[in-house]
N, C-alpha and C positions, 0 to 999 in steps of 0.2 A: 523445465525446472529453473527456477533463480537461482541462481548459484550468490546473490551478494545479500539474501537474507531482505529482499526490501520490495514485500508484494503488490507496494502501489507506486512501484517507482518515482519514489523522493527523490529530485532531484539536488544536486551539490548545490550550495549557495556559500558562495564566500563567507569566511567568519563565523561561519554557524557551526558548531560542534553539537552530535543528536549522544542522546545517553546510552550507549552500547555499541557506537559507531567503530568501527575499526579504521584504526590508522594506516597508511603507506604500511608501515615496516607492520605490523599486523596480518595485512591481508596478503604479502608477495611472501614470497620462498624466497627466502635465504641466497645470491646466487643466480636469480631468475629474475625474468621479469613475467613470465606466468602467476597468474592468479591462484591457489589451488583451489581445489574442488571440495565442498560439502557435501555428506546429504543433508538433508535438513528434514528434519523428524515432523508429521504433522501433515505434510505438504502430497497433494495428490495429482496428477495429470490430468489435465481436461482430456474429453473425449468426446465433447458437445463443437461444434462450431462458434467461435469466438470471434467478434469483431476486432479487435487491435491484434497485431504481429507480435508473435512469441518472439521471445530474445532480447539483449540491453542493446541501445544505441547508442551508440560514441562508448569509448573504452571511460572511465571516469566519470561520466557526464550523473552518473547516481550513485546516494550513497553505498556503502556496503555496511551494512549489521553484522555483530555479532553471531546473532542468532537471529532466528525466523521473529521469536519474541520479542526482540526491542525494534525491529522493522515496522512490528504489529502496533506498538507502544507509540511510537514515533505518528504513525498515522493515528490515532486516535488524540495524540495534542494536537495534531492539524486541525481535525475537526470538530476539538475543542477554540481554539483559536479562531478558526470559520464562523464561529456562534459566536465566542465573545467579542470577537474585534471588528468584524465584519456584518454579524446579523445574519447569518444565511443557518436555516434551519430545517430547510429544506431538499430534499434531493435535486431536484432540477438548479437552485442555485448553489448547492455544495458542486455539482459535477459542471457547471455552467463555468465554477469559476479553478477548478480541478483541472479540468480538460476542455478550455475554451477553444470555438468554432474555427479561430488562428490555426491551431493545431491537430484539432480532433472532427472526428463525427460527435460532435454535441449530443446530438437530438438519440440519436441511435446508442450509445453510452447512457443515456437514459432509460429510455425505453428496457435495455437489457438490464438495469441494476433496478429497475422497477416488478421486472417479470419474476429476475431470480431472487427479489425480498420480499414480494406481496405488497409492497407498501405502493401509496401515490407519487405520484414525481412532484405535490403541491402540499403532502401532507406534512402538517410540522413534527419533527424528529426530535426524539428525545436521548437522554445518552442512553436509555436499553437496547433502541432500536440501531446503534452505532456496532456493536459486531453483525448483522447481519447485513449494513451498508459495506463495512470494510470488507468483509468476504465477497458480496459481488464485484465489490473494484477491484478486490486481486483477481478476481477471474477477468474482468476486462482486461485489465491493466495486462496481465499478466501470462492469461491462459492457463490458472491454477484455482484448482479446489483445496482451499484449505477446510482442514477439520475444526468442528466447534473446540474443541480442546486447544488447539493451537490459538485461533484466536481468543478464545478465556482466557487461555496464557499471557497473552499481549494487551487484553483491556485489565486485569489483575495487574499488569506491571503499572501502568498508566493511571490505573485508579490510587494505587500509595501512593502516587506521587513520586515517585523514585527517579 
């Protein structure tokens, strides 16, 4: 489970504030320096074999959402950004430059987000085909199946504009 609401694990970047991120004093207890716990509605447990390690690394090192929703929102300006600032319209160069070979199995993070969308890792992507990419990254990313509802949720935020 994520507990910080952010299924493609968005990393923190200085000075960046995402829209529905939750602050320090938002996400501790009062008192604590524990996190608390969500569920988070939507969200289902793999039970398939998953290339990347379930769990956050480094305490902070990603953001925390509000909800599963603006997690989902957040990742869909990425790969609005991906297209318009960079050119990459593709799955092999959306995930080339997502999870580059520095840090990831590249090639294998492809392949899987190729098998679980039906799509080519060369074909050009358009934003319809953007919730069924974002749901195979959270399951790489993350080792979660999220429900089409949940991510509608998160491309409906992201499409007002909000």
């Amino acid at each position: 489970m994520n507990s910080n609401n952010n299924p493609l694990n968005i990393r923190r970047v200085k000075g960046q504030k995402w829209k529905g991120e939750e602050t320090p004093a938002d996400s501790l207890c009062k008192g604590s320096s524990k996190r608390p716990t969500k569920s988070t509605p939507g969200e289902q447990p793999l039970i398939s074999n998953v290339a990347s390690p379930l769990g956050e690394v480094g305490r902070g090192a990603f953001v925390r959402f509000e909800s599963m929703e603006w997690g989902l929102r957040a990742a869909f300006c990425i790969l609005r950004s991906y297209r318009n600032k960079h050119g990459l319209c593709c799955i092999r160069d959306i995930i080339g430059r997502w999870a580059p070979p520095t840090e990831n199995d590249t090639e294998r993070y492809i392949r899987n987000v190729c098998l679980w969308t039906g799509l080519s890792d060369t074909q050009r992507l358009t934003e319809h085909d953007w919730p069924a990419l974002v749901r195979a990254m959270a399951r790489q990313e993350c080792g979660m199946l999220l429900t089409e509802e949940i991510i509608n949720k998160g491309f409906e935020l992201y499409k007002k504009n909000v």
